[in-house]
DRENVEXZA-762176 format. One record per residue (C-alpha): residue number from 1; x, y, z. Coordinates in nm, 3 decimals, always signed. Layout:
<rs>
   i      c1      c2      c3
 NUM       X       Y       Z
...
</rs>
This chain:
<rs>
   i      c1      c2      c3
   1 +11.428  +0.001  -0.472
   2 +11.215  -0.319  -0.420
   3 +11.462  -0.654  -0.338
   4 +11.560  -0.894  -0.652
   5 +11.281  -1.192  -0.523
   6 +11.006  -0.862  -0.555
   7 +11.123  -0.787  -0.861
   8 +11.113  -1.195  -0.956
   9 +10.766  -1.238  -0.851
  10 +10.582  -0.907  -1.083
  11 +10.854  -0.999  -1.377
  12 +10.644  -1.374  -1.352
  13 +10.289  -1.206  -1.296
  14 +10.318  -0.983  -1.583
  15 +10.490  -1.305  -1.813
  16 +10.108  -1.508  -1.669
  17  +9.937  -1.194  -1.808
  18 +10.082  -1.150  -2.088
  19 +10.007  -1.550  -2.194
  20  +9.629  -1.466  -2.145
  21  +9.616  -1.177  -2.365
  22  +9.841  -1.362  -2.627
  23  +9.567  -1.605  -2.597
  24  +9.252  -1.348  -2.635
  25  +9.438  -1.194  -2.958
  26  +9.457  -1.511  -3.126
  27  +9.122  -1.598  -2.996
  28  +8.984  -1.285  -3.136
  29  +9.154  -1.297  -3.448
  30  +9.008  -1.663  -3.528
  31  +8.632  -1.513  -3.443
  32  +8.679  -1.182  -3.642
  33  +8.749  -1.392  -3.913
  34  +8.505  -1.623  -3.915
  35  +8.228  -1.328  -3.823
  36  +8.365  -1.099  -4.138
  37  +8.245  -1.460  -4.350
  38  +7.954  -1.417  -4.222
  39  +7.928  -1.036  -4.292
  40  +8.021  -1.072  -4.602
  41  +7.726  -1.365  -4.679
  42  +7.455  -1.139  -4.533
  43  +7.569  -0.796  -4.747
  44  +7.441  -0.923  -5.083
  45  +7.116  -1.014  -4.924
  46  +7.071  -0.678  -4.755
  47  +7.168  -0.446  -5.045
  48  +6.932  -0.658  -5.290
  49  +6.628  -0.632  -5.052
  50  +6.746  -0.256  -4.991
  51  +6.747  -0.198  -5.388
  52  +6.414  -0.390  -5.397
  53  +6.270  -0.172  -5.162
  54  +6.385  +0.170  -5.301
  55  +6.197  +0.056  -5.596
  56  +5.902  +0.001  -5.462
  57  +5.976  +0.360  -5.290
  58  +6.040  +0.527  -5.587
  59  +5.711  +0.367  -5.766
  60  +5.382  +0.587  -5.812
  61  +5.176  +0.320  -5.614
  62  +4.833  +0.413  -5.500
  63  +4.864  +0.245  -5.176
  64  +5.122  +0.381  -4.944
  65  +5.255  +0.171  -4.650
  66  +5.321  +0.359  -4.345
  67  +5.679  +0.270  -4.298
  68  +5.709  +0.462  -4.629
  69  +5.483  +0.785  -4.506
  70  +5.689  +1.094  -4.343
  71  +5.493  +1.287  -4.056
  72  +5.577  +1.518  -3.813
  73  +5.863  +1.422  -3.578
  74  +5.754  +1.437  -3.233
  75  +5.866  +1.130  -3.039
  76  +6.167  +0.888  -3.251
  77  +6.303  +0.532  -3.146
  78  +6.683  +0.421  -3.141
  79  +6.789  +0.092  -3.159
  80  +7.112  +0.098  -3.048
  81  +7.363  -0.276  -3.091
  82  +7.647  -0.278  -2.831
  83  +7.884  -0.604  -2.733
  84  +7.794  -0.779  -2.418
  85  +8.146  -0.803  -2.341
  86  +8.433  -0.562  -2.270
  87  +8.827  -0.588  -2.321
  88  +8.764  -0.435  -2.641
  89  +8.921  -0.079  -2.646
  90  +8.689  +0.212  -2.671
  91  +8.450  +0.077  -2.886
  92  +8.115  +0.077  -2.693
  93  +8.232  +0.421  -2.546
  94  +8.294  +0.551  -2.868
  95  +7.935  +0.411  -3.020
  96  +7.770  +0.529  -2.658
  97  +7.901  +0.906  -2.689
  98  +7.775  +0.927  -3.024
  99  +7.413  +0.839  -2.944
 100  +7.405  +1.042  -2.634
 101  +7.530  +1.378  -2.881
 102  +7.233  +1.268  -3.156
 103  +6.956  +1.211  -2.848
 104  +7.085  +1.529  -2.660
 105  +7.009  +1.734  -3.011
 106  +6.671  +1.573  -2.983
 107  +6.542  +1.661  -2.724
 108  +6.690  +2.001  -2.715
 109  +6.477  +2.003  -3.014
 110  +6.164  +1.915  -2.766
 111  +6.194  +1.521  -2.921
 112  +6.145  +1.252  -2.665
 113  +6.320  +0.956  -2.731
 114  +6.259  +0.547  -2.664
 115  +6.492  +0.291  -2.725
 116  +6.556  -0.045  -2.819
 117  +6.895  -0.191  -2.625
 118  +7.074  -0.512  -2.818
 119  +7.394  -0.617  -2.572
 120  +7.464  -0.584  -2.218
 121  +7.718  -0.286  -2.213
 122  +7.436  -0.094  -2.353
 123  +7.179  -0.168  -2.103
 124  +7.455  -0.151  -1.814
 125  +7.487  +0.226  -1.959
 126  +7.181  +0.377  -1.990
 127  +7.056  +0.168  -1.680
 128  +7.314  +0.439  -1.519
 129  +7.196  +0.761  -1.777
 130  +6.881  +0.669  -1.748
 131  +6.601  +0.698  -2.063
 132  +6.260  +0.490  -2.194
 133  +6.421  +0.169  -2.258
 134  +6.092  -0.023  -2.430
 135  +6.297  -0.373  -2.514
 136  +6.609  -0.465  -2.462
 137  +6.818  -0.832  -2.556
 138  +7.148  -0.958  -2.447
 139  +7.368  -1.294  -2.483
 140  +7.295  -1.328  -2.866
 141  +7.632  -1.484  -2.878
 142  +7.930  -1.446  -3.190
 143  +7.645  -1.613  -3.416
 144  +7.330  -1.436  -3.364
 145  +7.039  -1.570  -3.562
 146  +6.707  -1.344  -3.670
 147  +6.531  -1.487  -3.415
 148  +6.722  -1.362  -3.147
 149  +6.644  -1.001  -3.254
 150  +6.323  -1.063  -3.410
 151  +6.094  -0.995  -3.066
 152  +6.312  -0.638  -2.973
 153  +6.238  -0.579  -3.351
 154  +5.877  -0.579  -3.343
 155  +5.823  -0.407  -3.024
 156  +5.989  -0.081  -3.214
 157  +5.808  -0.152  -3.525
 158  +5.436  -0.221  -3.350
 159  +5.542  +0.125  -3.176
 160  +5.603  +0.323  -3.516
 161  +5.271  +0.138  -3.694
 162  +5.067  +0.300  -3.359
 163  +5.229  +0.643  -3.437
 164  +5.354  +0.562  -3.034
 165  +5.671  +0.669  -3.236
 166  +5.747  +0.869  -3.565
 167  +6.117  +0.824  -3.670
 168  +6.352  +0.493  -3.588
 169  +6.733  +0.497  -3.622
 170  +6.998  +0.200  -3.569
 171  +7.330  +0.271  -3.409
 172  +7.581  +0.038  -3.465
 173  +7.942  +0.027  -3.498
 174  +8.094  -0.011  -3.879
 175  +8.366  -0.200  -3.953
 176  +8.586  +0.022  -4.176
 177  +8.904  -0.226  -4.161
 178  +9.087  -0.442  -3.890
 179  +9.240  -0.116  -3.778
 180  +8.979  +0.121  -3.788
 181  +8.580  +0.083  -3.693
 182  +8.342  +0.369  -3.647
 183  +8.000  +0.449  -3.511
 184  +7.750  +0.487  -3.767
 185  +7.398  +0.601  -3.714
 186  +7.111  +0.577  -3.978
 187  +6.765  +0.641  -4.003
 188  +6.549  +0.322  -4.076
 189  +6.189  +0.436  -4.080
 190  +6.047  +0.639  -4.251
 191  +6.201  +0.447  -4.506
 192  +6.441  +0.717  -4.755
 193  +6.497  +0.486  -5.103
 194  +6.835  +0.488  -5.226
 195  +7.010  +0.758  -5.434
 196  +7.109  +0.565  -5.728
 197  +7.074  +0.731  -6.101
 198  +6.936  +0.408  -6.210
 199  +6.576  +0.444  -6.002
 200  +6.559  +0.821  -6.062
 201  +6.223  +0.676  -6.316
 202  +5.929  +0.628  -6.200
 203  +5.703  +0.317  -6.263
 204  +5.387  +0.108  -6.063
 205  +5.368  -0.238  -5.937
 206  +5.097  -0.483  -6.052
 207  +5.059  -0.696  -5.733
 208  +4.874  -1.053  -5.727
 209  +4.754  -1.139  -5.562
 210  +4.608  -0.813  -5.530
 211  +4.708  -0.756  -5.189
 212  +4.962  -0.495  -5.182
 213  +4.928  -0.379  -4.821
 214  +4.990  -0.792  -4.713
 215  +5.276  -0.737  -4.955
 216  +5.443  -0.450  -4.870
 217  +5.424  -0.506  -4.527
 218  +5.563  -0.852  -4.522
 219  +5.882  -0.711  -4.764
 220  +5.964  -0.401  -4.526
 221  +5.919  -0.592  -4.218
 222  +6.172  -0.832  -4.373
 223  +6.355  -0.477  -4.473
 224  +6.381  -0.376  -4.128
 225  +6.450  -0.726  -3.995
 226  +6.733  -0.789  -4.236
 227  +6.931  -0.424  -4.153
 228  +6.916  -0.522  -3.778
 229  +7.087  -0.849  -3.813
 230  +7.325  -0.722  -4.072
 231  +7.439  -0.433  -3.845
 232  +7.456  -0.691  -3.553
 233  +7.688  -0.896  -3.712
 234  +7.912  -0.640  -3.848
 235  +7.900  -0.550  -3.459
 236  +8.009  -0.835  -3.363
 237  +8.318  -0.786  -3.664
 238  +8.376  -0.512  -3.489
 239  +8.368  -0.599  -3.159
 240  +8.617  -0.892  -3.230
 241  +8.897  -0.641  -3.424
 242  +8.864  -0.411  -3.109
 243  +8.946  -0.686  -2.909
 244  +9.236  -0.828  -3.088
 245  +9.401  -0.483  -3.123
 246  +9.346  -0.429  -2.755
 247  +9.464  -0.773  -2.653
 248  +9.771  -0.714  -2.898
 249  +9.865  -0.396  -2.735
 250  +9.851  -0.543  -2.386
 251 +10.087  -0.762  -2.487
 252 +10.339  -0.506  -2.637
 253 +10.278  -0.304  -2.303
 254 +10.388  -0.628  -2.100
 255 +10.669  -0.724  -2.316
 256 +10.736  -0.346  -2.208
 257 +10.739  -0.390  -1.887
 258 +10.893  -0.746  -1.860
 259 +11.207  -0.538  -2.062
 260 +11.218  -0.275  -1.749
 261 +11.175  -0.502  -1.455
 262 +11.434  -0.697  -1.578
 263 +11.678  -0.390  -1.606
 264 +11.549  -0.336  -1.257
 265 +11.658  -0.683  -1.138
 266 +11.942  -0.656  -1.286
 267 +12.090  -0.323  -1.111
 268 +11.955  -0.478  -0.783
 269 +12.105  -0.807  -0.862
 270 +12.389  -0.604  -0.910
 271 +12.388  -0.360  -0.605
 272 +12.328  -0.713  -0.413
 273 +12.663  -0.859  -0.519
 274 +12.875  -0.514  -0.511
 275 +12.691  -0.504  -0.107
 276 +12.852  -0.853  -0.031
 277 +13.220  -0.814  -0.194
 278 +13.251  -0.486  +0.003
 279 +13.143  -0.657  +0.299
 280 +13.416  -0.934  +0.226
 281 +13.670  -0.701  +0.157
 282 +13.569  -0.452  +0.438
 283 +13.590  -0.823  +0.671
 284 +13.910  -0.917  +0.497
 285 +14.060  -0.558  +0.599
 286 +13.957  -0.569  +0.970
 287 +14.138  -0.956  +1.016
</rs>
């Protein structure tokens, strides 16, 4: 059994430890806060432009704009949103496992696959698994704007317009609750208008000016544009959750072990003092 000054010396490291991840929780807890806000302000955008869109799907237009046309699935695109940083559980792993399962299926299908990296554990993965990584971005920060994603965007979207690609898909995490976040994978192009009972009729779109390839374009870009930064910041909701539960059971597994080293120091505090009346006793017998 290590001495009572040992024992001292880890019960004070893990109490130092402990502070930080205190810290980190409430740290986290202020940012996953402030990022759900901002979740919350960009949903009502996205599922109006989403609804927007499906009409325009769902409408018997003459012209048809390639990021509505299906074709044969030979090569697809992932963009794939990680954090940059770590101390956040098994989120990224979780998210990471996923995508592996959905790419391995592709190409045992005889599917190559590019992708689109957003975050540095994502890039520090598959720069170790290896793949066609055609753009990647990192350091967008807790308040990423649409300009930070825009140019990793348009790389995968000038790919799909040159048929370099035929299918793109965004894997993100969802944020379910504070407890609970999951990895959620959808398909993004070929565009796939929403089930809703209330589009189920059919109807045409008078455009003017009468431009409706400049039109369309323009609105699915935007589309596109506006699902990226809405999965990026419910990431980064994510992300922060992970990180306060993770940072809140560190500290539960130090106050754990602060409770046992000090029952340690206690029975060698002890043994310590029964050592030196015996030796008093055992000095006091021999005079």
């Amino acid at each position: 059994m290590a001495n009572a000054k040992e024992i001292r010396v880890k019960i004070q490291s893990i109490k130092n430890t402990q502070k930080i991840t205190k810290a980190m929780e409430m740290v986290a807890a202020s940012k996953m806060r402030k990022t759900q806000d901002r979740m919350q302000r960009a949903i009502p955008y996205a599922k109006k432009i989403l609804q927007v869109i499906s009409h325009v799907a769902l409408g018997h237009s003459e012209y048809r704009h390639p990021y509505m046309q299906t074709r044969e699935i030979k090569r697809v695109g992932y963009i794939i949103i990680s954090s940059d940083r770590g101390l956040c559980g098994g989120l990224n792993n979780n998210l990471l496992k996923k995508t592996i399962l959905t790419i391995k299926q592709q190409r045992d299908n005889n599917i190559e696959v590019d992708l689109c990296l957003i975050g540095g554990k994502a890039m520090a993965f598959f720069k170790r698994f290896g793949g066609n990584v055609r753009a990647h971005q990192k350091n967008i920060g807790d308040q990423p704007n649409t300009s930070d994603l825009i140019g990793v965007i348009k790389v995968m979207l000038d790919a799909y317009l040159n048929k370099e690609i035929d299918a793109l898909y965004l894997c993100s995490n969802e944020f379910i609750n504070t407890m609970h976040q999951e990895p959620h994978i959808q398909q993004i192009l070929p565009l796939i208008p929403a089930e809703d009972v209330a589009l189920k009729h059919h109807w045409d779109y008078i455009y003017e000016p009468d431009d409706a390839p400049q039109l369309l374009g323009t609105l699915l870009t935007r589309y596109i544009e506006s699902q990226v930064y809405r999965a990026a910041i419910e990431n980064i909701a994510c992300e922060q959750a992970s990180r306060m539960l993770a940072m809140r059971n560190a500290t539960d597994n130090a106050e754990e072990l602060i409770s046992n080293f000090q029952l340690m120091y206690n029975k060698a505090r002890q043994a310590a003092i029964t050592r030196e009346l015996s030796e008093i006793v055992a000095g006091a017998s021999v005079i």
